[in-house]
N, C-alpha and C positions, 0 to 999 in steps of 0.2 A: 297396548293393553293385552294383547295377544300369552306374550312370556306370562306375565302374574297370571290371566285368567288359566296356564294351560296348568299352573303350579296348582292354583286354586281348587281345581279339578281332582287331580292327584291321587288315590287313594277310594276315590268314592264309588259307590256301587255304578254298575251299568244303567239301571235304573234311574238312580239319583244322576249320571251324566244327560239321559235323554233328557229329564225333564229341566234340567238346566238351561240345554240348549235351547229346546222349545219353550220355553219362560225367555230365554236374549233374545229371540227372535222377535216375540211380543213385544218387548218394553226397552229396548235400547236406543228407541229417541227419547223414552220418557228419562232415564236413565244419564242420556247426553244432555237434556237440558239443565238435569238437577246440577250438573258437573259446573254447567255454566253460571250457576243460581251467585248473588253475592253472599260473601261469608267462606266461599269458597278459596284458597290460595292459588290463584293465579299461576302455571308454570312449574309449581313446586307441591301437590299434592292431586292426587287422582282417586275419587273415587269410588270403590266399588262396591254397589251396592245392589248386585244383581241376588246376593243369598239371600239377601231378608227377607225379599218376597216366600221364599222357600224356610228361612226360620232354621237356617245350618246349626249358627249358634248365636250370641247375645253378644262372643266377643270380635274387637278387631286386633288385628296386627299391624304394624309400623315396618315398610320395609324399605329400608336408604340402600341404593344402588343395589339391588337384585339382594341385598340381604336382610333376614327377616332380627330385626333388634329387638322387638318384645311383643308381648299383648294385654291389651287394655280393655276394662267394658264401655268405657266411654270416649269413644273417637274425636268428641269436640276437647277434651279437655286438652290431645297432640296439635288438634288441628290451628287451638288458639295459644300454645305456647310454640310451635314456629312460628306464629305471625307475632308472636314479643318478639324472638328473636329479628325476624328481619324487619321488622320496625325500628330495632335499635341499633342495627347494620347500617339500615338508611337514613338514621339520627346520624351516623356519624359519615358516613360517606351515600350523598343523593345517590349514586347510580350501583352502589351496591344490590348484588343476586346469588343466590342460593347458587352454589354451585354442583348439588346433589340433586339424583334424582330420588324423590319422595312419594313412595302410594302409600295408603290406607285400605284394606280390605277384610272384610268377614275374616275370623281365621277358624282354622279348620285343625282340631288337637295340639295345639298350642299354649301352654297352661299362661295363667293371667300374671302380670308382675305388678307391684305398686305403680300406680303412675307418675308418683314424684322422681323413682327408680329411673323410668323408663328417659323421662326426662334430663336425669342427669346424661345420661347415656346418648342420647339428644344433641344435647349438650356439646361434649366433647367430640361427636362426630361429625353434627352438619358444617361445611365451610362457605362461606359464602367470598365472594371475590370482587374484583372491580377492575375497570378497564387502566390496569397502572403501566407499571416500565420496570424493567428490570437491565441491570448492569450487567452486563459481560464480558469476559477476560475469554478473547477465542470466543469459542463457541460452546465455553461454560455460562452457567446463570448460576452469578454468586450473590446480588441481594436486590431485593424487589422495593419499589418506591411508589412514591402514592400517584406522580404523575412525570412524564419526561423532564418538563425545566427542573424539578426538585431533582434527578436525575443525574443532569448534565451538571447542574450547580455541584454536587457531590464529586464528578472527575474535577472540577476547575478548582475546587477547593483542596485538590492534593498537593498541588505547587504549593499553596499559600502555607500547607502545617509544614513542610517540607525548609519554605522561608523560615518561616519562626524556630524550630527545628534549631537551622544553622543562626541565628540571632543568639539562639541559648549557648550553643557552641564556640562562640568567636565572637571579639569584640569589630574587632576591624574585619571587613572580606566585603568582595564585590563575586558577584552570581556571575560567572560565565556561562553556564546553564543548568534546566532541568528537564531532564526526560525520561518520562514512564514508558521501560520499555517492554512490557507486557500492551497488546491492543486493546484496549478498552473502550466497549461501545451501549449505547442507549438501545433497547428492543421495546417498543410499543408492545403489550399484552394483557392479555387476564391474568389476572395472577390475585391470590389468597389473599383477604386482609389480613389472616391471622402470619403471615410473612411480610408484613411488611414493616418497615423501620424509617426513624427521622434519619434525617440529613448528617445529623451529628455523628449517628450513631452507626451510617452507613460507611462514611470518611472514619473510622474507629476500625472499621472490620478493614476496609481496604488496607488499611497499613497497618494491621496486625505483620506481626516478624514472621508467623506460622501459621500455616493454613487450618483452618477448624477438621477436626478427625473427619465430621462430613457434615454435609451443608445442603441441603435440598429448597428449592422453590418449586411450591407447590402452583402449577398453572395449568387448567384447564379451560378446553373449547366452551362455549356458552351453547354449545349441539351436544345438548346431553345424549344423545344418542351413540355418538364417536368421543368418549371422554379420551385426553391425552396422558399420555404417561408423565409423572413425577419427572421432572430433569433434579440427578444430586449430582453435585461433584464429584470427583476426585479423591480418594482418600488419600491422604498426606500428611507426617506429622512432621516432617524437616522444611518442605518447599516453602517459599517465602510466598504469599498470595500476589502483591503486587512488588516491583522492582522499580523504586526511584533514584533516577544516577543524577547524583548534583552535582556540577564541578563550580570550585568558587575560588578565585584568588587573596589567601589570607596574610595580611600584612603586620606582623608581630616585632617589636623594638627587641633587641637585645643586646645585654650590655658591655661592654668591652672596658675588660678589667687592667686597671694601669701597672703598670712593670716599677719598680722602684732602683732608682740607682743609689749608689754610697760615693760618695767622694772623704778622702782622706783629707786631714786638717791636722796641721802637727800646732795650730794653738790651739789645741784640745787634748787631753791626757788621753790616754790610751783608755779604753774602756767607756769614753764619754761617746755621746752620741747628740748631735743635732740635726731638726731637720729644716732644713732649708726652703725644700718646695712641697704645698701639701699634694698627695696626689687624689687625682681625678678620673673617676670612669669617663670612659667613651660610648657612644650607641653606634649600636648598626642595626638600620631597617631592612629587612625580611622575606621577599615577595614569595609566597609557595603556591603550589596550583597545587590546589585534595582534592581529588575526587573520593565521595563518598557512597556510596548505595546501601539506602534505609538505615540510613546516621552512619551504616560504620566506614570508618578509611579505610580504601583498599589500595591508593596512590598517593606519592606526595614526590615533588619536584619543587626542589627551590629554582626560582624563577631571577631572583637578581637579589645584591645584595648589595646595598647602598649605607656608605659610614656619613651619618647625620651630624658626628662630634667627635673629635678626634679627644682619646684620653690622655691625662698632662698627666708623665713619671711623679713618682715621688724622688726627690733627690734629700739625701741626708747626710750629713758629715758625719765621721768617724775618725775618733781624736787618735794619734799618733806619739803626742809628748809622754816622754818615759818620766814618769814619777823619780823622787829619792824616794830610799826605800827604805834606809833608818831611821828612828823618830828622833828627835831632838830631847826629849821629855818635859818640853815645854808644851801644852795646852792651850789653845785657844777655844773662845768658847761655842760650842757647833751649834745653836743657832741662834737666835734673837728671841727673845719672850721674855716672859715671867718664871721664877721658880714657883712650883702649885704644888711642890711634895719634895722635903728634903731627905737627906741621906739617913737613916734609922729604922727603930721598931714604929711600925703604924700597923694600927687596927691588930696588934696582938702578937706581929710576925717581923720579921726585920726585912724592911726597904731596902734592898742593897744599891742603890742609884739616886738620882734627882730626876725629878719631871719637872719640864720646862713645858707652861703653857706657850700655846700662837697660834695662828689662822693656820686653816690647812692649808697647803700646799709652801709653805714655808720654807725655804732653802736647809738642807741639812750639809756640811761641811765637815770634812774628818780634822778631828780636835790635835792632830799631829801626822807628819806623815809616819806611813807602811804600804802592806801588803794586806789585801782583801782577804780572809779565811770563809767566809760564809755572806752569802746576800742571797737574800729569799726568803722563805715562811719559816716561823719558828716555835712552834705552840701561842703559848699566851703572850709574846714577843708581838706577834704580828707578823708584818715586813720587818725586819732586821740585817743591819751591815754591821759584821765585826769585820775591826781590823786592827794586825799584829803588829807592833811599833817597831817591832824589833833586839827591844832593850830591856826587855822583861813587861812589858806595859803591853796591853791589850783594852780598848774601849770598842764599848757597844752601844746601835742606837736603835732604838725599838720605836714600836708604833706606827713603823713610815705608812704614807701613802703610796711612795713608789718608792723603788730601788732605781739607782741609775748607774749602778757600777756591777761588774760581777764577780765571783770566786777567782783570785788571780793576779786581778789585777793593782797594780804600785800606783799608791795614791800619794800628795802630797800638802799639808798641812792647808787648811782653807780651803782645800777644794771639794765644789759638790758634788754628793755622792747619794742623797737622796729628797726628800721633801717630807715635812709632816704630816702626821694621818693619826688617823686613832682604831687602826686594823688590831685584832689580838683581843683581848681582853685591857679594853681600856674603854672612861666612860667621855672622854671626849679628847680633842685633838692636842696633842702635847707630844714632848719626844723626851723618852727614857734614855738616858743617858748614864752607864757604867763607867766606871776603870777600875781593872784589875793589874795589878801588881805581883809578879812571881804566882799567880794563882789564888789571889786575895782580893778580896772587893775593898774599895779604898772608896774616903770620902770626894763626891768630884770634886767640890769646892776648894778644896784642897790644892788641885793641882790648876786651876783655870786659871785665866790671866786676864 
């Protein structure tokens, strides 16, 4: 009482000090017992009421930790909103306490503030605390909990996000291990409710990637008398807060692409191709040790590598028989169907060909032998294979689905060279079918057998 009463004193005449004095000598057990009286806050307000008897003034002051925050004319109105406040401290946690020290006294040239003012002001300053735990990396205090098992549950639960973690990472892997290689420990203490955090949200900050710019837990002795200093961390904005090193053995398929061989066949025309064996991928399984710290790889060794399925060659044949290469000028007909559009003017324009309907894929056959000039895309042609007979005669067949010969090569009468399709500007499957003559479109019908 001593500090406030020598403040209170302060400024006042020599006269008004003696008879102060001589007034507490009088009445300071009457004085002690009012202190006692109920109504009173327990621990958290003292007060003083030695001026009144003297009639200093009408107002008090509110002073939290040797500091004066305002003045009021009516002291019950502070004295009953901190006991809201720690009534609803203690709503929520029983052994919560004020962890400021709080007088009330006469004040002495202090102008008056609103008391709703005063209270907000109140407000934001009183803390009240409780007997919790606080987590530490070293001999930092980085987040404060409501009791040690919430605490410890908080480190034990860093494997398990860590688990999950590498679940989202990797379908196949076995944990070889996990270790948090920062020390991290449980500290019994007071410490602030207005710092403290769930369980969720403490396992959140620990594996943050970067340390908060700065981080304080606020914990103070319950001897108001020797209050402790603020512990903050570290200021940091690169360092990682905590360091988890996973190491997990990941086991991934992959797949082994098959090699294709050709084998030559001279009963197949030069240019033809068949395939013989389909080919087939192979597998091979994987075994790699990553180690990871706070997700990211910073190692990787493959560990073994095991072929699960051997992949089967593709083997094809590649024809060899040399075509004749002059046409005979006899015609056969290149492929089997229906006529669905003869040789003339349709829809306004002249047809220079026949369309021969039939299912797609339908053998196409060159109507005489030659030599290939063109096979591949042709505007409104589609797929198309022309070939030169030789002897002035040139035919063309459009529409394919595939080509199976190329520019080059000597075909001979009958033989296939592509299949039906309806690529190009066609509205269904059929093969256009030309002959030209010295550079003249000629009827086919004309020349087929």
């Amino acid at each position: 009482m001593n500090p406030l009463w020598t403040q209170q004193l302060a400024g006042l005449t020599e006269k008004g000090k003696q008879l102060l004095d001589d007034w507490w000598l009088q009445n300071k057990d009457k004085c002690k017992t009012l202190l006692a009286k109920t109504g009173v806050v327990p621990g958290m307000l003292s007060v003083l009421c030695l001026s009144a008897a003297l009639q200093l003034t009408n107002q008090w002051q509110v002073v939290v930790d040797g500091k004066v925050l305002g003045a009021v004319k009516d002291p019950a109105v502070i004295t009953s909103f901190v006991e809201e406040l720690n009534t609803a401290n203690k709503a929520d946690y029983e052994s919560a306490s004020l962890l400021n020290e709080v007088k009330i006294a006469r004040s002495h040239g202090i102008a008056v503030m609103p008391a709703e003012e005063l209270k907000l002001v109140l407000a934001d300053t009183l803390e009240w605390g409780i007997d919790g735990a606080v987590i530490t990396i070293g001999d930092q205090e980085v987040v404060a909990l409501a009791d040690v098992s919430s605490a410890q549950s908080v480190i034990e639960s860093l494997k398990d996000k860590v688990k999950e973690q590498l679940t989202r990472l990797y379908k196949n892997f076995n944990i070889v291990s996990i270790d948090i290689k920062e020390e991290l420990a449980v500290v019994e203490k007071p410490v602030a409710i207005s710092e403290l955090v769930d369980e969720q949200t403490a396992t959140a900050m620990l594996l943050s990637t970067r340390r908060p710019q700065q981080r304080a837990i606020v914990s103070r002795s319950y001897n108001r008398s020797v209050p402790e200093a603020p512990t903050v961390a570290a200021e940091s904005a690169e360092q990682a807060l905590v360091n988890i090193e996973a190491k997990v053995e990941v086991t991934e398929t992959k797949t082994v692409p098959y090699k294709t061989e050709y084998v030559n066949d001279s009963s197949l025309y030069k240019g033809e191709k068949k395939t013989v064996t389909k080919g087939q991928n192979g597998t091979d399984e994987i075994v790699t040790l990553v180690t990871l710290v706070n997700g990211e790889v910073v190692d990787s060794q493959v560990k073994s590598i095991t072929r699960t399925k051997e992949p089967v060659n593709q083997v094809i044949k590649q024809g060899t028989k040399i075509p004749v290469v002059s046409g005979s000028g006899r015609f056969v007909w290149p492929t089997q169907g229906t006529i669905s559009s003869r040789y003339g003017y349709r829809w306004g324009k002249m047809h220079q060909a026949i369309d021969i309907a039939a299912a797609a894929g339908t053998a196409i056959v060159a109507a005489d032998s030659g030599v290939v000039t063109y096979a591949g895309w042709r505007g409104d042609y589609g797929l198309m294979v022309e070939i030169d007979h030789g002897n002035g005669y040139v035919t063309r067949y459009g529409h394919c689905s595939q080509v199976l010969v190329s520019k080059g090569a000597k075909v001979t009468r009958g033989q296939l060279i592509a299949k039906v399709g309806r690529t190009g500007n066609a509205t269904g499957n059929h093969l256009h079918f030309e002959v030209i003559y010295q550079g003249a479109h000629k009827d086919p019908l004309s020349f087929l057998r």
